[in-house]
C-alpha positions in Angstrom: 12.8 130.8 82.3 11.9 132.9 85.2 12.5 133.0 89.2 8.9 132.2 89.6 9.5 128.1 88.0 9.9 125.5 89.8 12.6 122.7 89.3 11.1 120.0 87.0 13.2 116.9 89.1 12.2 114.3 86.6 14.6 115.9 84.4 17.4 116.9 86.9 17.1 113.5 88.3 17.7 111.5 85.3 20.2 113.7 83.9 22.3 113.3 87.9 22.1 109.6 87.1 23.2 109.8 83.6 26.3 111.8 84.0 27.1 109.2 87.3 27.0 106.3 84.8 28.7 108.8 82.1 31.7 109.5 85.1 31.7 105.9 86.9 32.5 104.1 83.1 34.8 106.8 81.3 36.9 106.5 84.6 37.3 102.8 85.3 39.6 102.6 81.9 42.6 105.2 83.4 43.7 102.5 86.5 43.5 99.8 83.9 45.2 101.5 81.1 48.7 99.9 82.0 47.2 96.4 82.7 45.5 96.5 78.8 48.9 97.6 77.3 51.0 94.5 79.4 47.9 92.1 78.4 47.7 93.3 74.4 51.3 93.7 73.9 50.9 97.0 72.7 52.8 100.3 73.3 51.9 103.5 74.8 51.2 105.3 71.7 49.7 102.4 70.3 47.2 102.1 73.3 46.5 105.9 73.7 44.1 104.4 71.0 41.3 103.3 73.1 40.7 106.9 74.6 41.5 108.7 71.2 39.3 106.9 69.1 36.1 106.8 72.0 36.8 110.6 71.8 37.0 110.6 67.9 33.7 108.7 68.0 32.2 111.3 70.4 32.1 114.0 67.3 30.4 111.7 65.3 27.8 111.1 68.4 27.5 114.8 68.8 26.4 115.5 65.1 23.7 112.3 65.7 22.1 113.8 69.1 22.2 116.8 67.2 20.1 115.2 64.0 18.1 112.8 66.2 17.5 115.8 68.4 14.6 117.2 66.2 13.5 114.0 65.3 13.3 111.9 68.8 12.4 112.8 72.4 15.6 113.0 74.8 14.7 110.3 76.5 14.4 108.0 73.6 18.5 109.1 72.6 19.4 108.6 75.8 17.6 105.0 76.1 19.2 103.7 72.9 22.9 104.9 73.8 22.5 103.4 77.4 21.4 100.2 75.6 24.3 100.5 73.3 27.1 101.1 76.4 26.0 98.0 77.7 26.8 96.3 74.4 29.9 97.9 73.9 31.3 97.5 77.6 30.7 93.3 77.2 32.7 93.8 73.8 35.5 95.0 75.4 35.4 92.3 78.2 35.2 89.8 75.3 37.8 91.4 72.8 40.7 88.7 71.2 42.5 91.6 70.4 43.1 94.9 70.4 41.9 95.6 67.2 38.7 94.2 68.3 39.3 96.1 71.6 39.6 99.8 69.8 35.5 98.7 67.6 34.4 98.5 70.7 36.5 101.7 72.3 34.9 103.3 68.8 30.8 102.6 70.0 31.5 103.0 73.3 33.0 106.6 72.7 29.2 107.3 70.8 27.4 105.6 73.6 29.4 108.0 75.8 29.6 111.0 73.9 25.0 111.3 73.8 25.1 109.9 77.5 27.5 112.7 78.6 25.6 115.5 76.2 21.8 115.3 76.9 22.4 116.0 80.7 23.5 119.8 80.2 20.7 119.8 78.2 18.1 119.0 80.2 19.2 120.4 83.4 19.2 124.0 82.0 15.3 123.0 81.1 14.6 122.0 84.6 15.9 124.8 86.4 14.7 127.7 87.5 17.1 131.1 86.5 18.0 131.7 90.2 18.7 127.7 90.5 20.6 126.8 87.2 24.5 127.2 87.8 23.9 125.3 91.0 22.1 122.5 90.0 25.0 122.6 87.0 27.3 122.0 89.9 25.7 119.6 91.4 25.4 117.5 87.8 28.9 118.0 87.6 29.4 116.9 91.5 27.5 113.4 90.3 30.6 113.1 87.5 33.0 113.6 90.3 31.3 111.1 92.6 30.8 108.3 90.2 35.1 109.5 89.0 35.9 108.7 93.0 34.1 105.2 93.3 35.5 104.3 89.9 38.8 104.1 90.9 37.9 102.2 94.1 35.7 99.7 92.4 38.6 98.8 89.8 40.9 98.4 92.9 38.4 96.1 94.8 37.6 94.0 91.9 41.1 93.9 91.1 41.6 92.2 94.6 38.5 89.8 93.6 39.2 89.1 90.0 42.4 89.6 89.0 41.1 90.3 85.5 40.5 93.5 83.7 38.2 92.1 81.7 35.6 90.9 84.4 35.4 94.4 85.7 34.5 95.8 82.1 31.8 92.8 82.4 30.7 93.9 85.7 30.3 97.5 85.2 28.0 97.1 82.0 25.2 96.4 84.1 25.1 100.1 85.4 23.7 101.6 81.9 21.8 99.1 82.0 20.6 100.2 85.4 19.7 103.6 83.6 17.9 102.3 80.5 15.6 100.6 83.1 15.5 104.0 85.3 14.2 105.9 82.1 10.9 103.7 81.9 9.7 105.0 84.6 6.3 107.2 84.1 7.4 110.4 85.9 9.4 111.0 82.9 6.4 111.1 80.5 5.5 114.4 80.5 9.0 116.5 80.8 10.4 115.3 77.5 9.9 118.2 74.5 7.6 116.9 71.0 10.7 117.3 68.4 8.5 119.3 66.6 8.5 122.0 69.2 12.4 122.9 68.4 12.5 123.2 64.5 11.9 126.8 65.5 15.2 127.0 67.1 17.0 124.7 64.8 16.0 127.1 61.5 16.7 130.7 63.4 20.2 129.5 64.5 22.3 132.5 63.6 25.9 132.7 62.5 27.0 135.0 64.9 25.9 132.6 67.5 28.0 129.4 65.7 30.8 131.7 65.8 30.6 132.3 69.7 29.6 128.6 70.3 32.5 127.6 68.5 34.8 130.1 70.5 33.6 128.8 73.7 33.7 125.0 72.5 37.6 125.6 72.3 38.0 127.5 75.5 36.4 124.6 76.8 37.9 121.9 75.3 41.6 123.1 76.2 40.7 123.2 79.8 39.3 120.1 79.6 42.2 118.3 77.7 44.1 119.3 80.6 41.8 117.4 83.1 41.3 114.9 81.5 44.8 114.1 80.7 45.9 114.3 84.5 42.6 112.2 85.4 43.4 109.4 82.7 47.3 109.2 83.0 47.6 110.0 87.0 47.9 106.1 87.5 50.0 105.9 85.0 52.2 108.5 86.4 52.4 107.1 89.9 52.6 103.3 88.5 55.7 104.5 86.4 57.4 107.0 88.1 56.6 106.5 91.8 56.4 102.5 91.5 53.1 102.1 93.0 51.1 98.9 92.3 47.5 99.1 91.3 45.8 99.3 94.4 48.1 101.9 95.4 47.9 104.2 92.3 43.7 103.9 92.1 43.7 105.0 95.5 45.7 108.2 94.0 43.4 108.6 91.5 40.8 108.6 94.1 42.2 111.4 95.9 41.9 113.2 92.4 38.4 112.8 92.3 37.8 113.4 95.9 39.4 117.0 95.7 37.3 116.8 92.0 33.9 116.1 94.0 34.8 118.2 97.0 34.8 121.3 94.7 31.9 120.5 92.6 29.8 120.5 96.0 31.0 124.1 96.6 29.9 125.0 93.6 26.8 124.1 94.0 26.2 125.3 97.4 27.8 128.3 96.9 27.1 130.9 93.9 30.3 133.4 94.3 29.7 137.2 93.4 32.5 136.9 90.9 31.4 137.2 86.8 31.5 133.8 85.1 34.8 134.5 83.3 36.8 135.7 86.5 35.8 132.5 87.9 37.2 130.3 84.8 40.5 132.5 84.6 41.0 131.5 88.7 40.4 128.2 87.7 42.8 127.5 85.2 45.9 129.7 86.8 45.2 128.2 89.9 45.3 124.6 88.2 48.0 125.7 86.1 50.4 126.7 89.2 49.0 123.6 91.3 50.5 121.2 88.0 53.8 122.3 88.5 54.2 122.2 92.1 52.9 118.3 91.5 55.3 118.0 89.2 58.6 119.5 90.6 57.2 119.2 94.8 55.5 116.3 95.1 52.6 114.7 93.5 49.7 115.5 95.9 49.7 119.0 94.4 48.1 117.4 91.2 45.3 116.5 93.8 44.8 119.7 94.5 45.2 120.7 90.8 42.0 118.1 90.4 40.0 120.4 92.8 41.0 123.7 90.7 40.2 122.3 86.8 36.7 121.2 88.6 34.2 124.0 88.0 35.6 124.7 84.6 33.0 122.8 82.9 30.0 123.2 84.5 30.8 127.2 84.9 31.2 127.0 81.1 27.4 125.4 80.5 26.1 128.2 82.9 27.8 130.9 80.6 26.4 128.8 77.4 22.9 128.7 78.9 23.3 132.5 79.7 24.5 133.4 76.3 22.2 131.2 74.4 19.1 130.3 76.2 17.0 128.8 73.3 19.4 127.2 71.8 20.9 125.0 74.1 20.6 122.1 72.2 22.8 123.3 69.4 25.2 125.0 71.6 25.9 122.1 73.9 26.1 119.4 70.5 29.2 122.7 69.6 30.9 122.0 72.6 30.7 118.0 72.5 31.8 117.8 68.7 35.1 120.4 69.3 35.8 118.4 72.6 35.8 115.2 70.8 37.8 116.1 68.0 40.9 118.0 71.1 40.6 114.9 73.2 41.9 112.6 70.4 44.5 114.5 69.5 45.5 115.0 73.3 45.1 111.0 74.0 47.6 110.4 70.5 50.0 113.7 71.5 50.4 112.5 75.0 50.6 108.8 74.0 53.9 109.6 71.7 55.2 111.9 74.1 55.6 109.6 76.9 56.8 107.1 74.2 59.6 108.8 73.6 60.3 111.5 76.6 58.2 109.5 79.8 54.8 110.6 81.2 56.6 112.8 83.5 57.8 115.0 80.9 54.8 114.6 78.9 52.5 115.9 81.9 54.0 119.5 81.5 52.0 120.0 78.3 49.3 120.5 79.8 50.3 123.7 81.0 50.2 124.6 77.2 46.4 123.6 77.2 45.7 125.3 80.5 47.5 129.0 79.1 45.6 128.5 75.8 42.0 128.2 77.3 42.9 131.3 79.4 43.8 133.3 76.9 40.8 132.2 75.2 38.7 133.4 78.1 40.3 136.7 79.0 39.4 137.6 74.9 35.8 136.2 75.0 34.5 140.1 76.0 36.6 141.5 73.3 35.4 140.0 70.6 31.9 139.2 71.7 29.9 142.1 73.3 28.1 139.6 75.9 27.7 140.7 79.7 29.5 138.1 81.1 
């Protein structure tokens, strides 16, 4: 890609609206996580379940958009696992049980997993070079605005409904909303013949899986930590600051306001700083903001929200640097370690507050906040890349 290309906003368009519908469903489970527990029976370890195996069944979704990658046009993946959210959102609004509950956790996890993949991919296709870490941002900044209306829209339903369920009914009309979005004929042209990519797929090298697979663990620490304060914080405040629903979603909300809020600076500023200074800022400064929320008072892990932000979408800007045709395979990498770290964060942290609280169990991420730093002060070392 070169200065001189202009942004392709079919692409960058449906890939915004994908990663809102990706942010706005993966977020609405968090302020309802106690409310499932109370109306299964089940215990905290028990229910960390839902997340664990949606995040489980995000590796297997990885390896498919990888497979049907070179098979199927984007948009065609991304049609059938908007289709298939729908489908699995109703189950859960349906479910007898929670065993019931977790098959449909399990397909909505795939659904998620391609829904929440094919956006990096195509937005690094849009872009122009000058262009690309911003409008990464600003993908990212859609995830943080559809995490702050979640939270909201549970609460106000809640009000209405009373029911969980209903609002697991309700929001199943919003992939829906993208499947019909993706019909449109703008997107015709801007979606790549499969054929065109074998080249890529058969000169993948090894020294490339090895960085990819570096990077898809840096990542996925820093991402455990996130997501465990996004998906436990009402937890937290319902348990140990006695908040009711409403109360706690509208913590969460802050969350993903300071979430959005630094997103947006991202993408309308580009800092002078290299790529890895920036990530080692973040996660110190997210690191030092978690225990001040912890032992101060709680609004710090606000602020902590507003520091773990850029991680991710700094991280595909250093992918698409590093590996520039091969984004498709580098970006499947990072889906399929993430899946596999976010399981075993949602069962680690599940047992822990079993048996010490979610208070105590919150300091752990401090362990996966150190071990993504370390990861990306050694990136250099090991692998010559200008970073």
């Amino acid at each position: 890609m070169t200065n001189t290309m202009k942004i392709i906003w079919p692409l960058i368009l449906i890939s915004y609206f994908s990663l809102f519908v990706f942010g706005l469903t993966d977020n609405i489970r968090g302020p309802l996580f106690l409310d499932i527990l109370n109306d299964f029976q089940v215990s905290d370890s028990k229910g960390s379940w839902m997340f664990a195996l949606g995040s489980i069944s995000g590796f297997f979704a990885s390896r498919l958009a990888r497979y049907l990658l070179f098979r199927v046009t984007r948009r065609l993946i991304l049609q059938a696992a908007s289709l298939l959210m729908s489908l699995s959102l109703v189950g859960l609004a349906l479910s007898p049980n929670f065993n019931i509950f977790l098959i449909f956790s399990f397909l909505f996890g795939i659904s998620s997993g391609i829904i929440g993949l094919i956006p990096n991919i195509l937005v690094p296709l849009g872009s122009p070079e000058n262009k690309k870490q911003q409008l990464l941002s600003g993908l990212h900044a859609m995830y943080g605005i559809s995490s702050l209306i979640a939270p909201l829209m549970v609460a106000g339903m809640d009000m209405l409904f009373h029911k969980w369920r209903y609002i697991f009914g309700l929001v199943a009309l919003i992939p829906f909303m993208l499947f019909l979005y993706s019909l449109h004929p703008s997107h015709n042209e801007h979606h790549a013949n499969p054929e065109k990519k074998s080249t890529v797929h058969h000169s993948f090298k090894f020294f490339h899986s090895k960085a990819q697979i570096y990077l898809a663990f840096m990542l996925s620490f820093a991402v455990c930590s996130e997501v465990m304060m996004s998906s436990r914080l009402a937890l937290f405040m319902r348990r140990v600051w006695n908040y009711d629903l409403e109360q706690s979603s509208l913590y969460v909300t802050y969350f993903f306001i300071a979430l959005l809020l630094s997103r947006l600076l991202f993408t309308a500023k580009k800092f002078n700083l290299s790529i890895i200074n920036q990530l080692s800022i973040s996660l110190v400064s997210t690191a030092l903001m978690l225990v001040c929320g912890l032992m101060v008072h709680p609004f710090f892990l606000v602020i902590a929200g507003f520091c773990i932000s850029p991680f991710f979408p700094l991280t595909i800007s250093l992918l698409s640097n590093e590996f520039p045709e091969d984004m498709d395979s580098a970006v499947s990498m990072i889906m399929t370690v993430d899946s596999f770290m976010l399981a075993f964060m949602h069962l680690f942290i599940g047992k822990l507050t079993d048996n010490f609280g979610i208070n105590h169990a919150f300091y752990y991420a401090l362990f996966f906040l150190s071990t993504s730093l370390v990861f990306a002060q050694a990136y250099s070392f090991f692998f010559k890349k200008n970073t």
